[in-house]
N, C-alpha and C positions, 0 to 999 in steps of 0.2 A: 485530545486525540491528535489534534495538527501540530500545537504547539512543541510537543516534545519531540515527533517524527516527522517533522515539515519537509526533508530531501527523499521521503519514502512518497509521500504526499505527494509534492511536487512532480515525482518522476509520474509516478500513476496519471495524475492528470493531464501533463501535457501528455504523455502514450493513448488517452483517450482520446484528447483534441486534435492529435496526430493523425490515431489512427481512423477517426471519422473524416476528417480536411480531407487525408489523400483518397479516401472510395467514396463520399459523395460532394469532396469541394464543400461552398456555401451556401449546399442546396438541403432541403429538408427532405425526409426520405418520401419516396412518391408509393412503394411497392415490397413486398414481404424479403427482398437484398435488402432495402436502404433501411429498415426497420431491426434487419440482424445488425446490420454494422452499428445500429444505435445503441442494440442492447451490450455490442461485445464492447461498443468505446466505454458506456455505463460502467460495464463491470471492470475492466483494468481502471479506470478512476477513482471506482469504488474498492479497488486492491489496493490503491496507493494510499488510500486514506485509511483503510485499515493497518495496513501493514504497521509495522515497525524498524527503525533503523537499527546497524547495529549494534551502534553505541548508546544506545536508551535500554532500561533497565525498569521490570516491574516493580522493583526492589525500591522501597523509600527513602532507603540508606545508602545505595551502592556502593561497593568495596572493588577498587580500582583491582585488589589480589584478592584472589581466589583462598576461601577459606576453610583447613581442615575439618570432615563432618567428623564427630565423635562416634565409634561404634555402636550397634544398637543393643548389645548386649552390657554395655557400661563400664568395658575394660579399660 
């Protein structure tokens, strides 16, 4: 998952790290604010690790060119 998307990754997490540092700095959440911002940094880190970049491919083969489909009716 990291390995092939690591700059999707990467972004997600520092946006998490980021976006927790600047609303409570190096402190641990004390009250139901410092507890949202822990869930929202969670989840943008947890989009970066999902995501995908968008040069990676589900494909095991990937073809650099796009390749004609054949119709479905067999013409």
């Amino acid at each position: 998952m990291i390995a092939g998307s690591w700059k999707t990754s990467l972004i997600g997490i520092i946006g998490g790290m980021a976006t927790y540092l600047v609303n409570l700095g190096p402190n641990l959440p004390e009250d139901g604010k410092g507890w949202g911002v822990v869930i929202v940094s969670a989840f943008l880190a947890a989009l970066g690790l999902a995501s995908k970049d968008a040069n990676v491919s589900n494909s095991t083969h990937p073809s650099p060119v796009a390749q004609p489909v054949p119709p479905a009716d067999g013409q």
